[in-house]
Each structure stands twice: as C-alpha cells, then as structure tokens.
C-alpha positions as CSV (number, residue, x, y, z in Angstrom):
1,X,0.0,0.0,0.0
2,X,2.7,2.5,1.0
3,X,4.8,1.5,-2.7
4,X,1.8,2.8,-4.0
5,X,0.9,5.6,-2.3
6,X,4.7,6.7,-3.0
7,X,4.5,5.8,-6.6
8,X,1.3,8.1,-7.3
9,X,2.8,11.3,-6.0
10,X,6.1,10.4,-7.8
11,X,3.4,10.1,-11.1
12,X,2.1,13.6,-9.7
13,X,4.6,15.7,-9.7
14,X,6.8,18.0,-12.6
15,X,10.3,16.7,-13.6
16,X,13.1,19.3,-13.6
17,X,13.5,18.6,-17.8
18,X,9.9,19.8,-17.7
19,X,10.3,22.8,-15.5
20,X,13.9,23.5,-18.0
21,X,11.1,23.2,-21.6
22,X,8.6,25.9,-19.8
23,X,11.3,28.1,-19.7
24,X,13.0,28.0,-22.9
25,X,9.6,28.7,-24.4
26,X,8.7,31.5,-22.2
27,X,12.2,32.8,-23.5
28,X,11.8,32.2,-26.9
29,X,8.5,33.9,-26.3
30,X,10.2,36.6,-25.4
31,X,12.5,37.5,-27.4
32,X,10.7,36.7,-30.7
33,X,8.3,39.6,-29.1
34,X,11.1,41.8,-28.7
35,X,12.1,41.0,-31.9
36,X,9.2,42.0,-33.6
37,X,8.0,45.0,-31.5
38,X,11.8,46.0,-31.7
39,X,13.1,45.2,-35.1
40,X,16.9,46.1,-36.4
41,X,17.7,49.6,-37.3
42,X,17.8,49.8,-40.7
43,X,21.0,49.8,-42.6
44,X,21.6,53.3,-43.7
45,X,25.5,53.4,-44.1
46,X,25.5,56.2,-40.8
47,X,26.4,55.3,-37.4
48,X,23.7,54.1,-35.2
49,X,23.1,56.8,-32.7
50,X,21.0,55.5,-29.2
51,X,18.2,57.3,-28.3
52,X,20.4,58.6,-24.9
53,X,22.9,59.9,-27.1
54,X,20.8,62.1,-29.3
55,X,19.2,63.6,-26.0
56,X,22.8,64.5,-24.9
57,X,23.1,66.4,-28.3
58,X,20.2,68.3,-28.0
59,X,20.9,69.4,-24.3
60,X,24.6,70.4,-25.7
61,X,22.8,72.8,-28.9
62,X,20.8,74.2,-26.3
63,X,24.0,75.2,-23.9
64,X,25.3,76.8,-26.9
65,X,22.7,78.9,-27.9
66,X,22.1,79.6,-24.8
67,X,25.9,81.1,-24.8
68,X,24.7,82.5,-28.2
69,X,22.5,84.2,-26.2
70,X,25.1,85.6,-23.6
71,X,27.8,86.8,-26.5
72,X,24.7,89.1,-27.6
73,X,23.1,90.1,-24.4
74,X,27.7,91.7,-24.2
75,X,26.7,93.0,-27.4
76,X,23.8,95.1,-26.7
77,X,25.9,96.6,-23.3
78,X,29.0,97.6,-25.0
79,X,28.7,97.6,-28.7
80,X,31.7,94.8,-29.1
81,X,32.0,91.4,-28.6
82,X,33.7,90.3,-25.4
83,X,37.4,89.2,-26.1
84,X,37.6,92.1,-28.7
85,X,36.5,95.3,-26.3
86,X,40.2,96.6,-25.4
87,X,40.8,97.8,-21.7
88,X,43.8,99.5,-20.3
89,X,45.9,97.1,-18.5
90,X,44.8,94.7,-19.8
91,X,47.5,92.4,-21.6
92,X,48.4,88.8,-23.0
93,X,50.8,86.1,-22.1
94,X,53.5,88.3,-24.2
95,X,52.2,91.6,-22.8
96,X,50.6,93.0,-25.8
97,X,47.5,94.2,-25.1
98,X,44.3,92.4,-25.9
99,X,41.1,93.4,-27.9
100,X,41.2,95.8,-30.6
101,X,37.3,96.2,-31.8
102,X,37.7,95.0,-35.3
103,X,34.9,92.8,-35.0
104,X,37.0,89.3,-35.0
105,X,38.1,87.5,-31.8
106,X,41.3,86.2,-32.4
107,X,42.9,83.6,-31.3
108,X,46.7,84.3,-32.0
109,X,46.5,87.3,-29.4
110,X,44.2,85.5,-26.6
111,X,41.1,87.6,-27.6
112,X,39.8,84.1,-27.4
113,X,40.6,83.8,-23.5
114,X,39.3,87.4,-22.3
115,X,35.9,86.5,-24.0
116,X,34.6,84.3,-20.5
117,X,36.2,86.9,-18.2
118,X,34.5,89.5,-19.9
119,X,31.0,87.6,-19.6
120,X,31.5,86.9,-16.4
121,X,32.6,90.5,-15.1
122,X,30.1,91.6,-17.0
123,X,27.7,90.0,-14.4
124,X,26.4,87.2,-17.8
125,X,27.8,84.3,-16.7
126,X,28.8,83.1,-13.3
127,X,32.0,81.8,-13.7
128,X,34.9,82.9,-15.7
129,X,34.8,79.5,-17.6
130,X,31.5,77.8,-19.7
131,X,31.4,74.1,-19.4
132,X,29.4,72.1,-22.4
133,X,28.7,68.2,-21.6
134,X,32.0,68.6,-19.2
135,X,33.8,70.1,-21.5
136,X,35.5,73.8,-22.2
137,X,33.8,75.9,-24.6
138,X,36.1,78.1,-26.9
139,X,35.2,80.9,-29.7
140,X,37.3,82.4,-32.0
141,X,37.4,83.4,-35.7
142,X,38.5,80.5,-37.6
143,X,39.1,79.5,-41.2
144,X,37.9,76.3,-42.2
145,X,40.4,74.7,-45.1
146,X,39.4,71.8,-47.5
147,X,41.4,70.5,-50.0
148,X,40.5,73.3,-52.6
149,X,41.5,75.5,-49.9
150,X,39.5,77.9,-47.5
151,X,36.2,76.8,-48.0
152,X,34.6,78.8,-45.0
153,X,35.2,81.6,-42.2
154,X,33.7,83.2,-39.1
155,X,33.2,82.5,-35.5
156,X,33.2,79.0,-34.3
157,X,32.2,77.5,-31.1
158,X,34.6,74.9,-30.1
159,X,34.9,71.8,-27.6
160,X,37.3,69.4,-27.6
161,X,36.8,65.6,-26.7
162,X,33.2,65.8,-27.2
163,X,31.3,62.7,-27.7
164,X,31.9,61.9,-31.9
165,X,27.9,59.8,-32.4
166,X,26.5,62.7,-30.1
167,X,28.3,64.9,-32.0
168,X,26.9,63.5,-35.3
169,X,23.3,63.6,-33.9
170,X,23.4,67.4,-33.4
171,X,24.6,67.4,-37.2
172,X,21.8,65.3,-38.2
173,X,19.3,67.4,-36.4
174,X,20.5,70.7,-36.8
175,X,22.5,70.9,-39.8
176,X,23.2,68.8,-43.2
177,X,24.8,66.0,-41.3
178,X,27.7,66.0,-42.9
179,X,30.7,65.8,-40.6
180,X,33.0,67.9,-42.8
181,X,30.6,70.2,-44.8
182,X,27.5,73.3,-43.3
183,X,27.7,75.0,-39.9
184,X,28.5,71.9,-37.8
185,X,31.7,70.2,-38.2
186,X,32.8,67.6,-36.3
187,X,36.5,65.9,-36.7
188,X,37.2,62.7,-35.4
189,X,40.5,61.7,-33.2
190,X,42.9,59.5,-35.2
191,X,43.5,57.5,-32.0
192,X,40.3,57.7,-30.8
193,X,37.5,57.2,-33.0
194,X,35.1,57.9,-29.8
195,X,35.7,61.4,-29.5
196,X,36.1,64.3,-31.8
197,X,36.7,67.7,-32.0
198,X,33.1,69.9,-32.6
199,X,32.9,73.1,-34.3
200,X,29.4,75.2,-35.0
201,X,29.4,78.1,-36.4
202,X,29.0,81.6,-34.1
203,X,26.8,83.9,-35.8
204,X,25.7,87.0,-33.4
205,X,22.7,87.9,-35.2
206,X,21.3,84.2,-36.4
C-alpha cells in the first residue's frame, strides 16, 4: 500500500527537464516579441546613434545657444563682442594688449581667453569658464580649409573631446549632417574614434 501511495505522487509531480522546456519557451517567447516589436535599425550606411545619445546632443545645442544668447546680451551693453573690447591694462601672455574692436576675436592674441572673463565680469555668466557636456567651450574666428583650400570663415564655437555619435546627432538634427561640410563640423581623433573635435558656427545675429 505505502509503494503505491509513493509511486502516485512520484506520477504527480513536474520533472526538472519539464520545468527547463517551460522556460526555454517562455524565453523564446520573449524574445521573438522583442524582436518583432523592436526590429533592427535599418541599414543606412550612418552610425547608429542611441536614443540617450541624441538627448545628450540636443541638451549640448541648447548650452550653446544659450551662450549665443550671452555673446549678444555683451553686445547690446557695450557695442563689441567680449574678447575684442580693449581695456587699459589689460594684456596677453606676451604683454601685448588684448582686444582691438575689429569685429574678429582672435585667437593668436588671446582675444579668445578674455571672452569668458568679460561675460562673467560683466555679471552674464557666473564663472569665468562655460562648461558644455564637461567640457571647455572656446570661440574664436577660424578658417575652415578643404582641399581646394579655404572653404569657410567666421566665429566658431569649439569643444574638444566631445562625444563623436552625439556629436553627429546634433549634425543630423541641426545641420546637413555632414561631418566635414554646413555650420556643424565635427572631426574625429585618429586615436580615438570615440571622441572628436566639434565646431558650430557663431553667428551673433542668427
């Protein structure tokens, strides 16, 4: 009586090979639904950029234009762009003095420098520095060369090591999305693909 008793809850109950074919279809379940709710980005010849990414890029545009916004608000109180309105004692590394109101902030004599002290003494900015995605914002008057030569020139907004796909997504968004060509250029690092170097053109009255 007992064998028997012993032999119908053995009969009863759900062997582990069982338990292990529930969840491999469950599984496949799943991921066939993923699969089909989720399917492959297409194949576009661009760089896939996540959705996180492209939020990054927009919150960068809108730190610069928001510094757009601070290079004009200078503007409006002097007449000159900060960097370029000359002050007495004022002076560079070599001593030469710094700003000369022609309308370009240069880089060669550290125009490009004096531009965040001005903001900030100026009571625009808080600090003396303007930080973009942790990174250091520069502006200066640049000349963009191709191989036919100088294909472009103005102010450009500069950060180094910035992200190179989030990078790309504020071309795509905001410009032609070309990475060498339009208002956005971005310039990847030789030995580090990851990163590049992120140019967008400064234009005080956009």
């Amino acid at each position: 009586m007992t064998q028997k008793l012993c032999r119908a809850r053995r009969d009863a109950g759900i062997s582990m090979t069982e338990v292990i074919m529930v969840v491999a279809i469950v599984m496949a379940l799943v991921l066939a639904s993923l699969y089909l709710f989720n399917p492959a980005e297409p194949d576009t010849g661009e760089d896939y950029v996540p959705p996180w990414r492209q939020t990054n890029a927009v919150y960068a545009y809108n730190a610069l234009e928001e510094f757009r916004g601070h290079m004009q608000a200078y503007y409006d109180m002097f007449g000159v762009l900060p960097g370029d309105r000359p002050e007495a004692g004022y002076t560079n590394s070599t001593g030469a003095p710094i700003g000369n109101s022609d309308g370009h902030i240069q880089r060669g004599n550290e125009e490009n420098l004096k531009v965040f002290r001005d903001l900030h003494v100026a009571g625009i900015t808080p600090n003396d520095t303007v930080l973009v995605r942790g990174r250091p914002l520069d502006i200066y008057w640049l000349q963009v060369r191709g191989e036919q030569g100088v294909i472009d020139e103005g102010h450009y907004l500069r950060l180094d090591g910035f992200n190179r796909l989030e990078a790309q997504a504020m071309d795509r968004r905001y410009d032609d999305g070309g990475e060498a060509s339009g208002d956005i250029l971005c310039f990847p690092y030789e030995e580090d693909n990851d990163f590049a170097t992120l140019l967008v053109k400064f234009s005080l009255f956009k």
